[in-house]
C-alpha positions as CSV (number, residue, x, y, z in Angstrom):
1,X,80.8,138.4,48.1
2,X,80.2,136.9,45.2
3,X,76.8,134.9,44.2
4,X,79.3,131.8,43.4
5,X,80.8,131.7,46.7
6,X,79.7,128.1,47.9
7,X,80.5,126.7,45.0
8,X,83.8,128.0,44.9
9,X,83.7,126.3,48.5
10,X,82.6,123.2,47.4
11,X,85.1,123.4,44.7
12,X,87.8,123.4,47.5
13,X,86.6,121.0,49.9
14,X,86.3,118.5,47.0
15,X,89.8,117.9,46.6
16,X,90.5,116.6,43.6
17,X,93.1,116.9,41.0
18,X,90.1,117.3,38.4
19,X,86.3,116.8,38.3
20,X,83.2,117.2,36.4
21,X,80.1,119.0,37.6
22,X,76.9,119.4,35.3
23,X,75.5,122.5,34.9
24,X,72.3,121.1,37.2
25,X,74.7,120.5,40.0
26,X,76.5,123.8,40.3
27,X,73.0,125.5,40.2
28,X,72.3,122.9,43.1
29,X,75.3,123.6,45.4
30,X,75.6,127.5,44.0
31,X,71.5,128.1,44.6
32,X,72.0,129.7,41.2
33,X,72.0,128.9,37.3
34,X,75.2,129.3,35.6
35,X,74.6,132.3,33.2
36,X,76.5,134.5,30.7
37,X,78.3,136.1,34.2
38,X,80.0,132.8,35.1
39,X,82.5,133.8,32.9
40,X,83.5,137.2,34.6
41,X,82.8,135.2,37.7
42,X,85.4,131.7,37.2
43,X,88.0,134.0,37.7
44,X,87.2,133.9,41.6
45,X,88.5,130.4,41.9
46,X,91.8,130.9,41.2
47,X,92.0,132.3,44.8
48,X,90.9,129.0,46.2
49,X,93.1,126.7,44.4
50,X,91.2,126.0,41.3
51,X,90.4,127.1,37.7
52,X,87.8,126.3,34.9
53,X,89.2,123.8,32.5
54,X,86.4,123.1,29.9
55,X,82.7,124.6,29.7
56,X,80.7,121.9,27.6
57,X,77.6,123.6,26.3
58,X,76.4,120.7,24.4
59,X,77.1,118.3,27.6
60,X,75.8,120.9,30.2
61,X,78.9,120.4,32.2
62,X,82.3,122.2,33.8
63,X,85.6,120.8,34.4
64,X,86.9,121.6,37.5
65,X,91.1,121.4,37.8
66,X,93.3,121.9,40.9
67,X,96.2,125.1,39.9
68,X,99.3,122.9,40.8
């Protein structure tokens, strides 16, 4: 199991063709801090519909699109 498991969940449930979460809300709703791992770990999503579009550093966020 990995430790970004509900967020990959929330990812899911959320539907929508492409969203924005900052990195404050993923350590919210993933009960951890994104870290220099997240990037071994994004590949996970692609099993539930999803992969990482853009990682903003400077604007703390991550783009969020649906695998069509």
């Amino acid at each position: 199991m990995s430790k970004y498991n509900s967020l990959w969940e929330y990812v899911q449930k959320n539907g929508n063709q492409s969203f924005k979460l900052t990195f404050d809300e993923v350590k919210d709703i993933a009960g951890t801090p994104i870290d220099h791992s997240f990037l071994k770990y994004k590949k996970e999503l692609t099993e539930y519909g999803y992969q990482i579009g853009k990682i903003s550093m400077k604007e703390q966020t991550v783009v969020f699109n649906k695998i069509d």
